[in-house]
Each structure stands twice: as C-alpha cells, then as structure tokens.
C-alpha positions in Angstrom: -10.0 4.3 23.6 -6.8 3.1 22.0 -5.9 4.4 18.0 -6.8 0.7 16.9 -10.5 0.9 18.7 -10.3 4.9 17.2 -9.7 3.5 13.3 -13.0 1.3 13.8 -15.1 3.8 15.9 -14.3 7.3 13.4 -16.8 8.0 10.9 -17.0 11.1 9.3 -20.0 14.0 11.0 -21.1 17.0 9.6 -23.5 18.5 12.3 -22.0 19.4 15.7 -23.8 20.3 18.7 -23.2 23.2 20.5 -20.8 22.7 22.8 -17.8 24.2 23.5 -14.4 22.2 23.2 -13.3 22.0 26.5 -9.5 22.9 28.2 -7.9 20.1 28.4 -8.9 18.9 25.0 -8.4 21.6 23.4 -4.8 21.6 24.9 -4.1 18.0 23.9 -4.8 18.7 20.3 -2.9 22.3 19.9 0.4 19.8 21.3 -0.4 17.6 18.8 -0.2 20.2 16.0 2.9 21.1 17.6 4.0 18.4 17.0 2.9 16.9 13.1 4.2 20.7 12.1 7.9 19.9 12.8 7.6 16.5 12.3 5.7 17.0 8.9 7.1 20.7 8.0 3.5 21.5 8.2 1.8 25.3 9.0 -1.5 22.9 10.9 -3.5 25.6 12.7 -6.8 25.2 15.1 -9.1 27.9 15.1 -11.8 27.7 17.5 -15.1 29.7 17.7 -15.1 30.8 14.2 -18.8 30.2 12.4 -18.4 31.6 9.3 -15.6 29.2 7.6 -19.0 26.9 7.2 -21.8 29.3 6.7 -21.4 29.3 2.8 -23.7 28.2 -0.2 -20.5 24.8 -0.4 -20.8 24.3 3.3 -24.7 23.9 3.0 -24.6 22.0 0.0 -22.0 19.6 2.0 -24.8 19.4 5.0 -22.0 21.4 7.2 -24.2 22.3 10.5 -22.5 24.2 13.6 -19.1 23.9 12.4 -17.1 26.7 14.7 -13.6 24.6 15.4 -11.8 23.3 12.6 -8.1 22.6 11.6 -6.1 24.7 8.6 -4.5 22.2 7.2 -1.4 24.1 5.1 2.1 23.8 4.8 4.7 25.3 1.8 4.1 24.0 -2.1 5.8 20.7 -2.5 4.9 17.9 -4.6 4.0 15.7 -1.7 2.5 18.2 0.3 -0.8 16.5 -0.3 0.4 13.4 0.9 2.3 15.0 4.3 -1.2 16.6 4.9 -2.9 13.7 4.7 -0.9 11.1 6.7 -0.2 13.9 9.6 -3.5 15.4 9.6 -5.0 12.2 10.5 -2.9 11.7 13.1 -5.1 14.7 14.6 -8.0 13.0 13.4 -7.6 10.0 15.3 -6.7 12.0 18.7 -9.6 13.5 18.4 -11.9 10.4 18.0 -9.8 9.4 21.4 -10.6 12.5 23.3 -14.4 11.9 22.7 -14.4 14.2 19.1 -15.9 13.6 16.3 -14.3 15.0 12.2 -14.7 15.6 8.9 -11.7 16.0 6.4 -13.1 19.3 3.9 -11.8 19.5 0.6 -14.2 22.0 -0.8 -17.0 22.8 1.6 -15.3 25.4 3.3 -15.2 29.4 2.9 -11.4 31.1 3.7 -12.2 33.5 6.2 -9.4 36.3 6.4 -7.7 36.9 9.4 -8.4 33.4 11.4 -5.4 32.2 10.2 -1.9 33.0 8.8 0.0 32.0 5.4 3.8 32.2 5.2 5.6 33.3 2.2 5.5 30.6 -0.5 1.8 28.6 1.8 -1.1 27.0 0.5 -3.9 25.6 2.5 -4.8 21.7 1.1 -8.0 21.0 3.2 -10.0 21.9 6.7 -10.5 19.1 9.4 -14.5 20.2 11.0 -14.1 19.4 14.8 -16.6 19.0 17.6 -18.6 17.3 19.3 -21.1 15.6 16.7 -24.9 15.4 17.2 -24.2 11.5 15.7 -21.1 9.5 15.7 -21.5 9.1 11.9 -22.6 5.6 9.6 -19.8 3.5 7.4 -20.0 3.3 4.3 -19.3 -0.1 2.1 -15.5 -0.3 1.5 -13.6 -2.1 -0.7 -12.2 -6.1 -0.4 -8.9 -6.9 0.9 -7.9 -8.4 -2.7 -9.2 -5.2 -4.4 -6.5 -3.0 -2.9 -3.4 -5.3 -2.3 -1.4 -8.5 -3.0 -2.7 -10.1 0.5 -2.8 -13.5 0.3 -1.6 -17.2 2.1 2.0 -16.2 2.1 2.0 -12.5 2.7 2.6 -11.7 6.4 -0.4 -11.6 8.6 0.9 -8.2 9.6 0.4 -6.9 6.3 -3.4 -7.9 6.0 -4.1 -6.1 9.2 -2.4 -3.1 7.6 -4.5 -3.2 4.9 -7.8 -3.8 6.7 -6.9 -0.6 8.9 -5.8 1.5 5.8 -10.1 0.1 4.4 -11.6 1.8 6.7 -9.0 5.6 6.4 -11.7 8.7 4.8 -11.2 9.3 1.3 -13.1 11.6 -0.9 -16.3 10.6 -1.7 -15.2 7.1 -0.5 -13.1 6.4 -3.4 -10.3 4.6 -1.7 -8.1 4.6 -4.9 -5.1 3.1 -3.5 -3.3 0.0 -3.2 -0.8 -1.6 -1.2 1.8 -4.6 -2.5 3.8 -6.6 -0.2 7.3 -6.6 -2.2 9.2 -9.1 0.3 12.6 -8.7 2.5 15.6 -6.8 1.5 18.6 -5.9 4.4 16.0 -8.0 6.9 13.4 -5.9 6.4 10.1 -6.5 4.9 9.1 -4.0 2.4 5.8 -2.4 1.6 4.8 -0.3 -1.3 1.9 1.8 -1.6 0.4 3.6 -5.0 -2.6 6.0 -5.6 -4.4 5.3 -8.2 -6.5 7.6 -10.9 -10.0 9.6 -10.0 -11.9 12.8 -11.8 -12.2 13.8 -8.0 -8.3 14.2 -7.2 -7.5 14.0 -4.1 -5.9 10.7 -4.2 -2.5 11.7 -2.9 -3.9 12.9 0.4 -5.9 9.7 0.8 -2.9 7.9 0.5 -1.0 10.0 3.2 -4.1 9.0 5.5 -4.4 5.2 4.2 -0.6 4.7 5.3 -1.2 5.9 8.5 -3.6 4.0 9.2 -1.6 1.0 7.6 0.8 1.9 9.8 -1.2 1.5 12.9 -2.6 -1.8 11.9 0.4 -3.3 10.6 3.1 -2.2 12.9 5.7 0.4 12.0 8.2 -1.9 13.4 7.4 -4.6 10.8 8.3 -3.3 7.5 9.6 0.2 5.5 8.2 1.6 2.4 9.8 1.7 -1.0 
C-alpha cells in the first residue's frame, strides 16, 4: 500500500480484535516515533499491552472496545504544539494503515494511566492515537466540497486540487474539517500555499490543521509549493 492508497483506505476504528501487534510492526512504528520526535521536538510514546487507558466511563461512551496499544502524543507547551502533533502524529497514522493497522485520533476518550508513560519538565500530553488491528476497517463519513475549503479553481495548479482533495479526506474532530487552503501564486519561483483553521465550540482545530497539511502535502507534492 502506498501513503496515497493509505489517505483513501484510513478510516477511523474503535473496536480492535485481539491480537497482538506483531515484531516487526511494532518495530517499524517505534523508528518512526524516533523519528517525528526530533524532527517535530515531540515526546511521541507507544505503549503496548496496557488495557486500562480505555476502560473508563469516556472510553465507553466513545464505543472504545479492546484498545491495549495506543500512541502518547506530547511534547513541551508551545503555541503550535497542537499543530506539530497533529501534522507528525499522522505521519504515524498513515504507517500504520500501511503495515495492515487500523487508528483512532482520541482527544477525550481516554483515561491517563500513571506510570505507562513519562512527562518531562515543562510536558503536556495533546491526544492518544488507539492502534491495532480493527474488527472493521471503519466507514467515511460525508466531507466537505473542494470550493468549500479552498480557492481551487480553472487557473489554480492541478497540484493544488489534489492537495486539497487529500487534506478532505484527513480525521478531524467530530468531522468538522474547519480549515481552508488558498492558493496565493509564485513569489522567488515558488508557488505559495496558505492554510487557515477556522472557528468550532469543539476546538481542536489547530491539530486538524497539522493533519490536513500533511495530507496536503502528500497529495500535492512537497516539491511543488511552500507555505506562507
């Protein structure tokens, strides 16, 4: 599976079968964190065979079911810590969905368990990725129109519609996909992108950014443009 046929294929799953995660995927993943924590100044941690992070009254009420791997997703305070978290902790989304996994990003369904993971001075943990094997590969859910969440049009590269119809289909909280994406033109020979959150009672909004301009990203081409 390449990350393009990974965007399309991820959907997010709550119940998990039991089955252990096995070496070499487990392996894959743990250099992976290795590397979004230096690249992202991140403190990403996998714990594995931990039940109780999803046994609480939130993790029911979320339909959480056999949850016993999942990410930490934390790193020091900084503004745009929620928006590092986001873009890098998909990255270990999308892996997973190409080693045969299935995820859920968890803002609130989750119970800190003491001890399974470790803070530094000055931490804060922004959400848990679930990880596993899912009993279903998930459903979509209706997204937004290309002209609802960008200036695509005639005379906008075709790079930057495919960027845009990859960023559609990146998780967001409750599906809210407040963002938006303008194609400003060239400056220096380079085409330039700029990328907003918008407003929502649920928050979250500047980590589904970080994820929606990954995925951007991937469908658009790194190469093709910079962000402003």
């Amino acid at each position: 599976m390449t990350i393009q046929e990974a965007i399309k294929a991820r959907h997010s799953v709550r119940a998990y079968k039991k089955q252990p995660l096995t070496d070499d995927v487990v392996k894959a993943i743990e250099e992976k964190i290795i590397e979004i924590n230096r690249e992202g100044r991140l403190h990403a941690q996998m714990i594995q065979n931990e039940p109780k992070a999803f046994q609480g009254t939130l993790a029911k009420y979320g339909k959480f079911r056999n949850v016993t791997n999942y990410i930490v997703m934390a790193g020091q305070k900084a503004d745009d810590l929620d928006e590092r978290v986001g873009y890098y902790g998909e990255q270990l989304v999308l892996l997973a969905q190409m080693l045969g996994l299935n995820t859920c990003w968890v803002g609130l369904s989750y119970k800190k368990v003491p001890e399974t993971y470790v803070l530094n001075e000055g931490e804060t943990i922004k959400a848990y990725i679930s990880i596993g094997y899912g009993e279903t590969q998930g459903v979509g859910h209706k997204i937004k129109k290309i002209e609802q969440v960008s200036n695509a049009s005639a005379i906008t590269p075709e790079w930057f519609k495919k960027g845009v119809e990859a960023a559609l289909l990146a998780p967001t909280a409750v599906n809210q996909q407040k963002f938006s994406f303008e194609y400003v033109g060239m400056e220096n020979n380079r085409h330039q992108v700029h990328a907003k959150r918008g407003f929502s009672i649920i928050g979250y909004t500047q980590m589904d950014l970080g994820i929606a301009k990954y995925h951007f990203e991937v469908g658009a081409g790194k190469e093709e443009f910079e962000w402003v």
